[in-house]
LUMMI-68576 format. One record per atom (N, C-alpha, C, O): atom name; x, y, z; residue number from 0; residue in one letter. Coordinates in Angstrom, 2 decimals, padded with zeros to 5 digits. Layout:
BEGIN
   at        px        py        pz     i   aa
   CA         X         Y         Z   NUM    A
...
***
This chain:
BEGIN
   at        px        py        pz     i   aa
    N   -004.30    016.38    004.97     0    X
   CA   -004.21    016.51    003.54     0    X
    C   -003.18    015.49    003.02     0    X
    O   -002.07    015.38    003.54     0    X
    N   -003.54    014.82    002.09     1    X
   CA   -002.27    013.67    001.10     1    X
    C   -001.57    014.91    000.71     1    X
    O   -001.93    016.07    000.57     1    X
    N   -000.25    014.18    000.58     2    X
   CA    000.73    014.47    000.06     2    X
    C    000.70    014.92   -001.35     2    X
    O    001.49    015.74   -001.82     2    X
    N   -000.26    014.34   -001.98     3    X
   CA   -000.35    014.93   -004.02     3    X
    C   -000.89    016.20   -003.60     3    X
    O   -000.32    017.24   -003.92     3    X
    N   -002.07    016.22   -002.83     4    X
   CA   -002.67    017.38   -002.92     4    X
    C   -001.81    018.23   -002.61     4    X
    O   -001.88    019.25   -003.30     4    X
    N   -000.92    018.21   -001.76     5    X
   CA   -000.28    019.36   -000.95     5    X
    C    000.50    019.61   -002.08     5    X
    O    000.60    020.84   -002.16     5    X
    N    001.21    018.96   -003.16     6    X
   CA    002.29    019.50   -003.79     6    X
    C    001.37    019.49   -005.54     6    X
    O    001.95    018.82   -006.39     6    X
    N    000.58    019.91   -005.81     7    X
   CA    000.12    020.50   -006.94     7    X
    C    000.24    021.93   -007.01     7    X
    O   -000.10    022.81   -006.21     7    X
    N    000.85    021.99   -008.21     8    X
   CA    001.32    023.13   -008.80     8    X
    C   -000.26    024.04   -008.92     8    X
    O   -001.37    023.54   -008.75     8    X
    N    000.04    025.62   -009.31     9    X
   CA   -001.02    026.06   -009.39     9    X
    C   -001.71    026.01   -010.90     9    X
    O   -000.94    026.06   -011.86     9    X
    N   -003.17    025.92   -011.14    10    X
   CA   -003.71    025.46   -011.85    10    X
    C   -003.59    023.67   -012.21    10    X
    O   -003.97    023.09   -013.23    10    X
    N   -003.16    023.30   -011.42    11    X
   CA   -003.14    021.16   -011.61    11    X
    C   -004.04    020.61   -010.60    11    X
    O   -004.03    021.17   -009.50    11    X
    N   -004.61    019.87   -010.75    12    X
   CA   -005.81    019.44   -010.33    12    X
    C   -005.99    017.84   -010.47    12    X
    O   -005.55    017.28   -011.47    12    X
    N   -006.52    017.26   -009.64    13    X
   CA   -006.00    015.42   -009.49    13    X
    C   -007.56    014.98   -010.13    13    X
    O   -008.70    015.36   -009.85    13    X
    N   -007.00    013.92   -011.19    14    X
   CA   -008.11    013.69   -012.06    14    X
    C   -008.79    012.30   -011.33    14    X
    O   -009.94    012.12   -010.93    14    X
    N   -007.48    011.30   -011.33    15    X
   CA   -007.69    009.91   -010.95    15    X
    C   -006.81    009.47   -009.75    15    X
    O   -005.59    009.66   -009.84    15    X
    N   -007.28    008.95   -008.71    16    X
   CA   -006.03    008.61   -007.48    16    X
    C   -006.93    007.15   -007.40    16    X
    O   -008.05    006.81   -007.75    16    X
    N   -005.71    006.47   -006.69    17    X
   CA   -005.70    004.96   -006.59    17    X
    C   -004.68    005.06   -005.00    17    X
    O   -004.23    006.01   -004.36    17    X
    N   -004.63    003.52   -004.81    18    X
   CA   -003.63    003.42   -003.21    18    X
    C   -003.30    001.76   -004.10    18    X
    O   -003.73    001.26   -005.14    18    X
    N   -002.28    001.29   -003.00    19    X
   CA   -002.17   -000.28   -002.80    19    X
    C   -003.46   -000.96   -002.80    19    X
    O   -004.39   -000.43   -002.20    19    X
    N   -003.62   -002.02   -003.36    20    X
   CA   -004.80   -003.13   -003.56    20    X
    C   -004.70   -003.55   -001.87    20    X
    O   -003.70   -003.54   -001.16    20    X
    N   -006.09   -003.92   -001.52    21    X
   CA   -006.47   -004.50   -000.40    21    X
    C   -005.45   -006.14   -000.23    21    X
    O   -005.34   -006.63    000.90    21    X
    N   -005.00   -006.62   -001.04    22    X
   CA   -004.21   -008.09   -001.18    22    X
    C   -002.86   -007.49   -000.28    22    X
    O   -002.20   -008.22    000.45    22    X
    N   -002.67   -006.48   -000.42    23    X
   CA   -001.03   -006.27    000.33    23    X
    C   -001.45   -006.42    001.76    23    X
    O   -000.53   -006.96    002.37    23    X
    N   -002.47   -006.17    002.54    24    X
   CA   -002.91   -006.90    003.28    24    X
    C   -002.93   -008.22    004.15    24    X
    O   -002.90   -008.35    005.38    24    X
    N   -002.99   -009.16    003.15    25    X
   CA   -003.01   -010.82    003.14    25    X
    C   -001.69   -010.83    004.48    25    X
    O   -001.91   -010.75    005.69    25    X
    N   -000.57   -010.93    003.92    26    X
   CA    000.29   -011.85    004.81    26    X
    C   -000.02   -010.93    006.51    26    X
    O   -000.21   -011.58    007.54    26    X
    N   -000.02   -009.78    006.50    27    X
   CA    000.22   -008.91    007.56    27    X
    C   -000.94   -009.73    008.42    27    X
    O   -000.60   -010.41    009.38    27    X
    N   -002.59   -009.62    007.95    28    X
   CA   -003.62   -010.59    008.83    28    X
    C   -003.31   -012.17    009.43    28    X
    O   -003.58   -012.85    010.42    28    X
    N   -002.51   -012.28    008.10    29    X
   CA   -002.23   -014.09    008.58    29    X
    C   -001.42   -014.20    010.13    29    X
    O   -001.59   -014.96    011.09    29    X
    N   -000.35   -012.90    009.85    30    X
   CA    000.35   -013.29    010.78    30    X
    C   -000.29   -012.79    012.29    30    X
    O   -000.09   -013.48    013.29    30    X
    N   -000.85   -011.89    012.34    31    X
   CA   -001.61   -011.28    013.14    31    X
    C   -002.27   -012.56    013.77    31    X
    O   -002.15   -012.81    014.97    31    X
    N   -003.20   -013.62    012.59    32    X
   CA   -003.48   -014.44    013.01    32    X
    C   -003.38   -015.23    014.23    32    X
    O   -004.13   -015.38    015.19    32    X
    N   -002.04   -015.76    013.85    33    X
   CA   -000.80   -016.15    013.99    33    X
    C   -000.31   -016.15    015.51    33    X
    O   -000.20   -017.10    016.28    33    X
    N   -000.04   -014.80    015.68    34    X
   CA    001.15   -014.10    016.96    34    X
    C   -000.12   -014.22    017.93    34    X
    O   -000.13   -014.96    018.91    34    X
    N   -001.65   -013.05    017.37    35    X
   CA   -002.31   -013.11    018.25    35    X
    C   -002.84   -014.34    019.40    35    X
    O   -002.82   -014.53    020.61    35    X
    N   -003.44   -015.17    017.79    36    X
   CA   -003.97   -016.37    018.56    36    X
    C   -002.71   -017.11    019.49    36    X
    O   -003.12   -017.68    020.49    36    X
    N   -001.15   -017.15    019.25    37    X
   CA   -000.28   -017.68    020.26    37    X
    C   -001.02   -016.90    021.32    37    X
    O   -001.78   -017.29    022.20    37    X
    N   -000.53   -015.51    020.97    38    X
   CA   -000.76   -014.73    022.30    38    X
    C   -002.25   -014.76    023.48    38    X
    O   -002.38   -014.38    024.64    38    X
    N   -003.03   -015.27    022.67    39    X
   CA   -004.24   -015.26    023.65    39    X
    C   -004.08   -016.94    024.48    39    X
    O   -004.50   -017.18    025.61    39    X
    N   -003.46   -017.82    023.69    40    X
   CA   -003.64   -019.06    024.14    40    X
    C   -002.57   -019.09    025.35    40    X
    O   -002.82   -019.83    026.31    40    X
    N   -001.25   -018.25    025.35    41    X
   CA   -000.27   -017.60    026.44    41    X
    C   -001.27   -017.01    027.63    41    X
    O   -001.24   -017.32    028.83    41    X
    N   -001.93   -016.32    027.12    42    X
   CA   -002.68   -015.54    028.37    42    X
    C   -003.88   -016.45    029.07    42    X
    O   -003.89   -016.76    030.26    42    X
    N   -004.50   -016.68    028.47    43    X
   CA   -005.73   -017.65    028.71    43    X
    C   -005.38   -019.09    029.76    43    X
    O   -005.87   -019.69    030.71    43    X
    N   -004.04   -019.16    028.72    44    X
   CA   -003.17   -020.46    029.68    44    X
    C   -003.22   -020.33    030.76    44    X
    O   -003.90   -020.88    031.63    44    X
    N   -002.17   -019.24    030.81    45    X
   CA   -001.76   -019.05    032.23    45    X
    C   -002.52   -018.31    033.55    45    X
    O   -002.07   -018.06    034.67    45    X
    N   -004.26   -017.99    032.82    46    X
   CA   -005.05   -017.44    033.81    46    X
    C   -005.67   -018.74    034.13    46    X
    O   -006.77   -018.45    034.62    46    X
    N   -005.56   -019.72    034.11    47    X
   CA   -006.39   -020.49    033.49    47    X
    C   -005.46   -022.01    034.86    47    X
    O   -006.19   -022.71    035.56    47    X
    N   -004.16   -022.12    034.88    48    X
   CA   -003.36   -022.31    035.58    48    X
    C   -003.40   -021.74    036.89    48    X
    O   -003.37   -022.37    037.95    48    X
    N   -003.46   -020.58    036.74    49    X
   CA   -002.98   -019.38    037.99    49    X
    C   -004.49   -019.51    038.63    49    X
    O   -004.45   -019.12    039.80    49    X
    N   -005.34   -019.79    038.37    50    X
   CA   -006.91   -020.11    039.19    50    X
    C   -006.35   -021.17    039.55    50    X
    O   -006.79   -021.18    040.70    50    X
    N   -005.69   -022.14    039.49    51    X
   CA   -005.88   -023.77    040.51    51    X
    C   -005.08   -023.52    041.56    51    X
    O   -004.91   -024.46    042.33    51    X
    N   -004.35   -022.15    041.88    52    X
   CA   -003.34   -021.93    042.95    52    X
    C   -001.80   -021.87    042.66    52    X
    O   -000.91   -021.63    043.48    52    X
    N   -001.66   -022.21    040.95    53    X
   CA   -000.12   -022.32    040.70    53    X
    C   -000.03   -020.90    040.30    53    X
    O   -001.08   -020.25    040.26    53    X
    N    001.29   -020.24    039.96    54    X
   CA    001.61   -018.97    039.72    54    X
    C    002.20   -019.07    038.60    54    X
    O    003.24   -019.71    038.49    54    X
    N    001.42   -018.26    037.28    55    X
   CA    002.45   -018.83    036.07    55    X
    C    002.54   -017.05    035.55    55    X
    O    003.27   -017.00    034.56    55    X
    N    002.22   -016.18    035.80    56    X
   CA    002.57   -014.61    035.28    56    X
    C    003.40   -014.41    034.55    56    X
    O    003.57   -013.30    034.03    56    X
    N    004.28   -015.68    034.24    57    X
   CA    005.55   -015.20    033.01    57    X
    C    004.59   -015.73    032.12    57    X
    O    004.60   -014.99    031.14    57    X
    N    003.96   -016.43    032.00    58    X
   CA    003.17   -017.16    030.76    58    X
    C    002.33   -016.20    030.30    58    X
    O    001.96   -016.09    029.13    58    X
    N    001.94   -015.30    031.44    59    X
   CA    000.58   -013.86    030.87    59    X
    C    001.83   -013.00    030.45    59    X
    O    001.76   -012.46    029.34    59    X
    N    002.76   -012.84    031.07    60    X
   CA    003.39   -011.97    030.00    60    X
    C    003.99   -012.28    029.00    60    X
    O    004.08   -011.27    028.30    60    X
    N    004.40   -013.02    028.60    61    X
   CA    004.52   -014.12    027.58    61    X
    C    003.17   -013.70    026.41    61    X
    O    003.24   -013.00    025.40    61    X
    N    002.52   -014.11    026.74    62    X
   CA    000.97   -014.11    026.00    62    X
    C    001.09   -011.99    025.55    62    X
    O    000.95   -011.39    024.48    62    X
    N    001.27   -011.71    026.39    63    X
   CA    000.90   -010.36    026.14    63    X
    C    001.92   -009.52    025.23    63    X
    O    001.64   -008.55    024.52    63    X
    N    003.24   -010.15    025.45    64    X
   CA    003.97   -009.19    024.28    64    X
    C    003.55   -010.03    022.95    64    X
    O    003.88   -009.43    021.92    64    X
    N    003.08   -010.96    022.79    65    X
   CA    002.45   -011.63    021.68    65    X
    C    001.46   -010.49    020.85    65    X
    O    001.44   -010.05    019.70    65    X
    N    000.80   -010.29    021.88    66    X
   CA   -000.30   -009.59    021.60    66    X
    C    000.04   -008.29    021.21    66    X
    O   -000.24   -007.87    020.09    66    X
    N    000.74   -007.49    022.20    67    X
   CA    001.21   -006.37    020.97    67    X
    C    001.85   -006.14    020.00    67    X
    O    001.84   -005.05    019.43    67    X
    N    002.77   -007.47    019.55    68    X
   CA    003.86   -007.91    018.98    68    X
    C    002.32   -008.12    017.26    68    X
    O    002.26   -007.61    016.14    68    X
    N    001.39   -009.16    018.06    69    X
   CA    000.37   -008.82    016.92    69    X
    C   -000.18   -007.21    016.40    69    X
    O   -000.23   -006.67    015.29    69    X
    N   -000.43   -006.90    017.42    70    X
   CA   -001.32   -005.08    017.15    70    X
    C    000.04   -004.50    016.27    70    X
    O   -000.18   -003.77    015.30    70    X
    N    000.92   -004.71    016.50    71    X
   CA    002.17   -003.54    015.93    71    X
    C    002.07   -003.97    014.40    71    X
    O    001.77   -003.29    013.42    71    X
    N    002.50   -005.64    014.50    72    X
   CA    001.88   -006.08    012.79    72    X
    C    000.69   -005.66    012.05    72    X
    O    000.86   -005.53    010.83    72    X
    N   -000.37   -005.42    012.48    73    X
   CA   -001.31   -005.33    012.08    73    X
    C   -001.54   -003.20    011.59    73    X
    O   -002.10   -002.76    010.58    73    X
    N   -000.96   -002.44    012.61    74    X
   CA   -000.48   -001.20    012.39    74    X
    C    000.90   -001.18    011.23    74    X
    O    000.55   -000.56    010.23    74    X
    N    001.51   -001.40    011.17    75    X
   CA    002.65   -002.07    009.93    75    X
    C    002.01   -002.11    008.70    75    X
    O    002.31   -001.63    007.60    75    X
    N    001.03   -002.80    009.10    76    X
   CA    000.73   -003.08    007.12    76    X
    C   -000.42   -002.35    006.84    76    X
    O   -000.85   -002.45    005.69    76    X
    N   -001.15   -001.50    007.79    77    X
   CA   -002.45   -000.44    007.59    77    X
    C   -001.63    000.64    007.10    77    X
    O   -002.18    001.54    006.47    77    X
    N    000.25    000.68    007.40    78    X
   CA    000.81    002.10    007.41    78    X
    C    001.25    002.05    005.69    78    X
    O    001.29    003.04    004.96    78    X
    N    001.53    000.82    005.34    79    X
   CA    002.21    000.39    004.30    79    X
    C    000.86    000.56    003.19    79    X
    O    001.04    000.84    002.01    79    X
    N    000.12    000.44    003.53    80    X
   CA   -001.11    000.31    002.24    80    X
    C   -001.56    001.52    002.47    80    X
    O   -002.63    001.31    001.90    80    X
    N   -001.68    002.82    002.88    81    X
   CA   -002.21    003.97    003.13    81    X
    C   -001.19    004.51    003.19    81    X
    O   -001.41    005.55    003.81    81    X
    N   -000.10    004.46    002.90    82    X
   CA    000.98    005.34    002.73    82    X
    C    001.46    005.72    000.91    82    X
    O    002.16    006.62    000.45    82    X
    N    000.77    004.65    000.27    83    X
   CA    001.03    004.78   -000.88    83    X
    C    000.03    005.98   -002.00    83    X
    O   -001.15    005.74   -002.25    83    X
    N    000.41    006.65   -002.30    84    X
   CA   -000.46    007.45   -003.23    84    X
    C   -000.31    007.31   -004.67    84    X
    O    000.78    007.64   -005.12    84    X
    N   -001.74    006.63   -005.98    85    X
   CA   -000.97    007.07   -006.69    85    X
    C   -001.81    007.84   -007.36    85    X
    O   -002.95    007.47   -007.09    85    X
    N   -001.82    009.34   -008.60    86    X
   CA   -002.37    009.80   -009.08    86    X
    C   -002.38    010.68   -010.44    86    X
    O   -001.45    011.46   -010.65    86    X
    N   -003.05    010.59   -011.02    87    X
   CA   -003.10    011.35   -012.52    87    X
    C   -003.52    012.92   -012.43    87    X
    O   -004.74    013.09   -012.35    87    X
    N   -002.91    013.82   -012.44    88    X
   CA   -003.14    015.09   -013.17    88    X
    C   -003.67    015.68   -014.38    88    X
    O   -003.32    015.12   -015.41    88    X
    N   -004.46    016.71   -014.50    89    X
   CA   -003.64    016.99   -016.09    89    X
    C   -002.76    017.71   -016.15    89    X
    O   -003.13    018.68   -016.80    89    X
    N   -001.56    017.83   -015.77    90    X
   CA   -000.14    017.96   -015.58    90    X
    C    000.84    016.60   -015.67    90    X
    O    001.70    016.40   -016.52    90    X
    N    000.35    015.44   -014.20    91    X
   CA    001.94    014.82   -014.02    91    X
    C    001.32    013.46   -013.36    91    X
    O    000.22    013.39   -012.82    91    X
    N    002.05    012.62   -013.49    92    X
   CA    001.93    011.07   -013.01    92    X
    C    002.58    011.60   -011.46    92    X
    O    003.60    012.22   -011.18    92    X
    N    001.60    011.11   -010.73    93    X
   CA    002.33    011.37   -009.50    93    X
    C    002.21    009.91   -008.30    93    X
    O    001.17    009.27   -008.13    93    X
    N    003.31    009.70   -007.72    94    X
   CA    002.97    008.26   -007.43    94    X
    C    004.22    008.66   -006.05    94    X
    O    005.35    009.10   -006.29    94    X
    N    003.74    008.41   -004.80    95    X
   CA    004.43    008.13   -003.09    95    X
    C    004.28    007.22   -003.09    95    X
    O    003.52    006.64   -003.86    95    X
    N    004.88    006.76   -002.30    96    X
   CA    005.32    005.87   -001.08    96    X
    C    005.97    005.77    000.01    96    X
    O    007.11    006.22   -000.11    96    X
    N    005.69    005.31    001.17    97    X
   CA    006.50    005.25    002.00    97    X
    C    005.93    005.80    003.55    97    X
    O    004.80    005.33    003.48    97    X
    N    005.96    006.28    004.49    98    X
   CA    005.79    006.45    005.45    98    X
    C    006.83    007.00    006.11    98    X
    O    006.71    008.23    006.14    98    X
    N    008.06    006.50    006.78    99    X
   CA    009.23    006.99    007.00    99    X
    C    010.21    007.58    006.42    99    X
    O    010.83    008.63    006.60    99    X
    N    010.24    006.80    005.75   100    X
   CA    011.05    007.38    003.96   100    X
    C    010.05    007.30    003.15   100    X
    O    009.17    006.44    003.17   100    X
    N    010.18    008.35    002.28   101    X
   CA    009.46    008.79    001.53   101    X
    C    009.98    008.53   -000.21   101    X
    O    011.06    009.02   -000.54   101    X
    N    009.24    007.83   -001.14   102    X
   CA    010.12    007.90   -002.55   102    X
    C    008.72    008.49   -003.46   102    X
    O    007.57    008.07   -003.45   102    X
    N    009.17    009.32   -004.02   103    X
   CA    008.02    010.09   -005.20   103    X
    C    008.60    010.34   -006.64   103    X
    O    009.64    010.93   -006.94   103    X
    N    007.64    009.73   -007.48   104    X
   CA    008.15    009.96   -009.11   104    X
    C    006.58    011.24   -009.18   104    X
    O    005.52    011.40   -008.58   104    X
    N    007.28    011.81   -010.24   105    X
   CA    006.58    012.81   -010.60   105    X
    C    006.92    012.90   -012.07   105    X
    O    008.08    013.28   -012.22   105    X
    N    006.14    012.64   -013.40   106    X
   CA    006.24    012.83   -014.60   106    X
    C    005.55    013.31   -015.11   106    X
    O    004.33    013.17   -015.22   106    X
    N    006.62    014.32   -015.73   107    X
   CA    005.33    015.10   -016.60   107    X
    C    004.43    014.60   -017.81   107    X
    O    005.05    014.45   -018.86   107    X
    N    003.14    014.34   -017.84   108    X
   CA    002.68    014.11   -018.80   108    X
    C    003.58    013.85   -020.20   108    X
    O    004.23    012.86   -020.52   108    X
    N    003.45    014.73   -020.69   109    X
   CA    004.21    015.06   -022.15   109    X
    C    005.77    014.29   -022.13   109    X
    O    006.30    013.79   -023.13   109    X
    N    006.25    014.32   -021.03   110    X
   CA    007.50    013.23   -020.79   110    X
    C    007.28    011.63   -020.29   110    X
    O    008.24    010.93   -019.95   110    X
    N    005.91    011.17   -020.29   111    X
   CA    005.71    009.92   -020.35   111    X
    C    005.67    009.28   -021.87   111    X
    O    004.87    009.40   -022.80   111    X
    N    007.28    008.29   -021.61   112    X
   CA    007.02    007.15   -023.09   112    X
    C    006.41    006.30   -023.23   112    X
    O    006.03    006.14   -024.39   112    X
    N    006.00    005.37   -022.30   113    X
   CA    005.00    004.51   -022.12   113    X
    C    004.23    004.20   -020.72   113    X
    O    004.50    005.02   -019.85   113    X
    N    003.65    003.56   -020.48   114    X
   CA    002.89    002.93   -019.46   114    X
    C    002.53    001.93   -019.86   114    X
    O    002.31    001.86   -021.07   114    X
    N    002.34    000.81   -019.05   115    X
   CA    002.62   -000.59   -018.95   115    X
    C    001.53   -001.40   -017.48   115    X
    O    001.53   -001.12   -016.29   115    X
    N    000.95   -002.17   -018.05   116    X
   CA    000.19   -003.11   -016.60   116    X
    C    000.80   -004.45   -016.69   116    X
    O    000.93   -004.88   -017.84   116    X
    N    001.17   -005.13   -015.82   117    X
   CA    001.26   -006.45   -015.75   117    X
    C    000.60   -007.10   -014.34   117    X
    O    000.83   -006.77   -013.18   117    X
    N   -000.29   -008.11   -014.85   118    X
   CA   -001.09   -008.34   -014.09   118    X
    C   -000.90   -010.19   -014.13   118    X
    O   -000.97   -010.92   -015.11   118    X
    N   -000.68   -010.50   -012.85   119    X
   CA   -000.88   -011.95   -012.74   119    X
    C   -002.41   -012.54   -012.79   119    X
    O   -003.34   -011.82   -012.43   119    X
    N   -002.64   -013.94   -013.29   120    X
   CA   -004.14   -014.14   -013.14   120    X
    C   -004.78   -013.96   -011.75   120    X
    O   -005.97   -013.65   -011.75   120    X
    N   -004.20   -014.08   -010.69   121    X
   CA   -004.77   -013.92   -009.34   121    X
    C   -005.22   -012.18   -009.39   121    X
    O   -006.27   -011.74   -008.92   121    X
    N   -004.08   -011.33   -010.10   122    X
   CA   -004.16   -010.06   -010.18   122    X
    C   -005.27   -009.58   -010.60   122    X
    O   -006.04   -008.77   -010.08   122    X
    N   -005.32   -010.44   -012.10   123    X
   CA   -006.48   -009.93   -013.09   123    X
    C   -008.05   -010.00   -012.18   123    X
    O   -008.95   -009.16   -012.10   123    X
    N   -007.92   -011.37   -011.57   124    X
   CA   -009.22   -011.63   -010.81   124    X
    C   -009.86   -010.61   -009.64   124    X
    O   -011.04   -010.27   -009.52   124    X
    N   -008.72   -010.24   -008.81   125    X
   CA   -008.72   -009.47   -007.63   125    X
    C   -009.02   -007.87   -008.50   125    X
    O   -009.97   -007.09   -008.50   125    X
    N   -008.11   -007.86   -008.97   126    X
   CA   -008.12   -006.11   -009.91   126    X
    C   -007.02   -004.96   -009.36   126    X
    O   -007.05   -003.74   -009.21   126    X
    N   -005.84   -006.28   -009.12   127    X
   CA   -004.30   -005.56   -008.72   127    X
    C   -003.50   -006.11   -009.75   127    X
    O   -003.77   -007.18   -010.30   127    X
    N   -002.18   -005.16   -010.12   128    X
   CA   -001.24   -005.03   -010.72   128    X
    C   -000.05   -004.51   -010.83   128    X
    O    000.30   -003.69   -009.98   128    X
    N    000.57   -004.77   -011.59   129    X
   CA    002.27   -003.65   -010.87   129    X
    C    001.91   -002.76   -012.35   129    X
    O    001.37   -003.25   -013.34   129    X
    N    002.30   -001.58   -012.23   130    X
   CA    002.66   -000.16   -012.75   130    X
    C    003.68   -000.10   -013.78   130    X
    O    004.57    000.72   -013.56   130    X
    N    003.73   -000.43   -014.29   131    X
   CA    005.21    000.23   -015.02   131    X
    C    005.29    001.78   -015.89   131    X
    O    004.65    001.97   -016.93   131    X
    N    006.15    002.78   -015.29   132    X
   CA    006.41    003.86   -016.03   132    X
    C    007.35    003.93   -016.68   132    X
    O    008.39    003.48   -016.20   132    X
    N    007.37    004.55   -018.11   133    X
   CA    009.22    004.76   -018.54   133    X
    C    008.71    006.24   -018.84   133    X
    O    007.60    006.58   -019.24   133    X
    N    009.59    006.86   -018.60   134    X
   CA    009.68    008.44   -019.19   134    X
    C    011.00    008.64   -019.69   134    X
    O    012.04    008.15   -019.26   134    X
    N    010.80    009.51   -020.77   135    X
   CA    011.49    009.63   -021.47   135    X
    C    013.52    009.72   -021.14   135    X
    O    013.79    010.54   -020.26   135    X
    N    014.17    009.33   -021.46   136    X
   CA    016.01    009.57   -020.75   136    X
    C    015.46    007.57   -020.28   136    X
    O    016.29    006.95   -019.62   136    X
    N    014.83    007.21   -020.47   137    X
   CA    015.22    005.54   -019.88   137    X
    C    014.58    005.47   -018.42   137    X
    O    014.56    004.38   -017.85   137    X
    N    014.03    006.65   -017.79   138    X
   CA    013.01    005.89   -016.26   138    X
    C    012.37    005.58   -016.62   138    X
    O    011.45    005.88   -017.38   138    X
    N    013.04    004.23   -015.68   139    X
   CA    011.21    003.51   -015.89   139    X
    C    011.50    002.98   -013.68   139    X
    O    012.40    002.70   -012.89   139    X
    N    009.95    003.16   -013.77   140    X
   CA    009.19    003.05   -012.06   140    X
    C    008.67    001.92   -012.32   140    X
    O    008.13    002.06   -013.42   140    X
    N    008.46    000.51   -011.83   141    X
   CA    007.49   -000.23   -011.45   141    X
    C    006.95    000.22   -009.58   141    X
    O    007.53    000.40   -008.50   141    X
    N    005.55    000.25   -010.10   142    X
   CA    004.88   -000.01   -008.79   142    X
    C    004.10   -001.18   -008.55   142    X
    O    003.09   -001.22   -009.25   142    X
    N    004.30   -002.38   -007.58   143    X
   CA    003.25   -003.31   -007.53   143    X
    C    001.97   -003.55   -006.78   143    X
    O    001.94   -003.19   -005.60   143    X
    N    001.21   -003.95   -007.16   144    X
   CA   -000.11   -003.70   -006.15   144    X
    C   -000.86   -003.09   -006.47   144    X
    O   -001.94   -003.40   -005.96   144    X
    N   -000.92   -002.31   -007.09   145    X
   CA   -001.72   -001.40   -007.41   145    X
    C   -003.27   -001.90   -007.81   145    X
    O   -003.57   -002.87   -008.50   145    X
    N   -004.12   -000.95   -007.15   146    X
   CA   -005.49   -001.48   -007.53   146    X
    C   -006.15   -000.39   -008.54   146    X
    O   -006.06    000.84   -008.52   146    X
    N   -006.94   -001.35   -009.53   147    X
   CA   -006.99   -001.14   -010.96   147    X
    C   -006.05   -000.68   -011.73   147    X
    O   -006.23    000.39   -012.31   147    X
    N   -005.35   -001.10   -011.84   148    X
   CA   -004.19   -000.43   -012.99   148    X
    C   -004.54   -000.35   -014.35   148    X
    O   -004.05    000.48   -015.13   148    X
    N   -005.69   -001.54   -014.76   149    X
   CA   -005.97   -000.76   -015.85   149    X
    C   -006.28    000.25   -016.10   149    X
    O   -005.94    000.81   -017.14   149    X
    N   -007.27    000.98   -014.90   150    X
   CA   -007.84    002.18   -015.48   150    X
    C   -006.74    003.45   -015.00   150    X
    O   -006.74    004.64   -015.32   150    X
    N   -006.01    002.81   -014.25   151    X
   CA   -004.62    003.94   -014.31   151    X
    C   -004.09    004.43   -015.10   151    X
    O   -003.66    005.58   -015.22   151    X
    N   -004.09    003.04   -016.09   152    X
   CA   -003.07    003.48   -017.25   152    X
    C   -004.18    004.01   -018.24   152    X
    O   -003.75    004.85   -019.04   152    X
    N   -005.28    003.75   -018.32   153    X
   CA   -006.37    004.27   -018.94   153    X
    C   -006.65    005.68   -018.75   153    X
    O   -006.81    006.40   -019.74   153    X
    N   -006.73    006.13   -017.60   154    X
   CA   -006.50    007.80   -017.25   154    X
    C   -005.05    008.03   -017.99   154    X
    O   -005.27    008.51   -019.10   154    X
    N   -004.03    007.91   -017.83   155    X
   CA   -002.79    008.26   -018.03   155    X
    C   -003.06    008.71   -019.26   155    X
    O   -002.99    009.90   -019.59   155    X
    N   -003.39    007.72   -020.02   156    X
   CA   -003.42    008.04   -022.01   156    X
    C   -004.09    008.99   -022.18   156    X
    O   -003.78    010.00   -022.81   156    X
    N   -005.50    008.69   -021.42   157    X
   CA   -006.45    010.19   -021.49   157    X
    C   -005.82    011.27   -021.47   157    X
    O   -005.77    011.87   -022.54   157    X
    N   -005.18    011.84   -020.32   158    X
   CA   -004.47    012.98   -020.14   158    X
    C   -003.19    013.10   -021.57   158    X
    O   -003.22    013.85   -022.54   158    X
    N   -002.47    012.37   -021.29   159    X
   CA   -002.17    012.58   -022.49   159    X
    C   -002.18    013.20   -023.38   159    X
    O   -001.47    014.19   -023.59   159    X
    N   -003.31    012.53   -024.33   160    X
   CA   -003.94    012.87   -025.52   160    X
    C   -004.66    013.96   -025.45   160    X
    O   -004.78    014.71   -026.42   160    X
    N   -005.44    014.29   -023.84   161    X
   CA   -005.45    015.81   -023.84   161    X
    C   -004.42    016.96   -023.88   161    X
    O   -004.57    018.14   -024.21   161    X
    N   -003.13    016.17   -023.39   162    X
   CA   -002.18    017.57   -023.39   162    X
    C   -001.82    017.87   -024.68   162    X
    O   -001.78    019.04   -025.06   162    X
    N   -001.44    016.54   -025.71   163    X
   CA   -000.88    016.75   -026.89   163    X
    C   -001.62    017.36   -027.90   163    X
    O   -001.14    017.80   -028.94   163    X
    N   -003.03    017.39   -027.52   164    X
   CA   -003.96    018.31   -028.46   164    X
    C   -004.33    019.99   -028.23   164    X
    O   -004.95    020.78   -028.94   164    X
    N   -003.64    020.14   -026.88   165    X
   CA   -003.62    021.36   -026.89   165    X
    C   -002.67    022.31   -027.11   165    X
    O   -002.96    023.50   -027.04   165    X
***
């Protein structure tokens, strides 16, 4: 079970949920790229050597902490983009993060002053953005990454305008 679900109050119910945009992604693959391909060209090397009769086994192990040194990167940033929750109630803005440490804003509807998207053109294209919350007393949350934020903030108002009419 996510974490929003587990902590909804009784009668609150999750209208709209979102995570991190697939782009937070990017550097974590590159490097994966990166470590792996060292790491296979380490291993490959040195099997590759070690067939003509020379003994090179530091070079396979060499190659091989590469390689998990890649897998651990690549677990790293699957933990980082699936660790993030964010979601609309009709109650409360609810938005995690984190994995080890944990940071959670929780606003109540009726105590949200604004909401805010800022989106770079790469953003606009892809359909990621950073978050901005202010609630009322001066918090304000940016979250970045976020995928669709327009329609985040588009749910948000919705609710809203449902609470204030009732």
């Amino acid at each position: 079970m996510d974490y929003i679900e587990s902590n909804l109050v009784p009668g609150e119910k999750v209208l709209y949920k979102t995570r991190l945009h697939w782009i937070v992604q990017i550097w974590p693959v590159l490097m994966v790229l990166v470590v792996g391909g060292t790491g296979l060209v380490f291993v490959i090397g040195g099997y590759e050597v070690s067939g003509k009769g020379n003994s090179y086994t530091g070079m396979i192990i060499v190659g091989l902490f590469f390689l998990v040194g890649a897998a651990i990167l690549l677990g790293v940033g699957l933990i980082r983009k699936n660790s993030t929750e964010v979601a609309v109630s009709n109650k409360r803005v609810l938005i995690k993060t984190g994995f080890i440490t944990r940071k959670s804003i929780e606003v109540l509807l009726l105590k949200v002053e604004s909401i805010g998207v800022n989106e770079s053109f790469v953003g606009r294209a892809l359909g990621y953005g950073s978050v901005v919350i202010r609630g009322t007393g001066g918090t304000l949350e940016t979250f970045g990454k976020i995928a669709n934020p327009n329609e985040f903030r588009k749910q948000v108002q919705q609710q809203i305008g449902m609470v204030e009419t009732r």
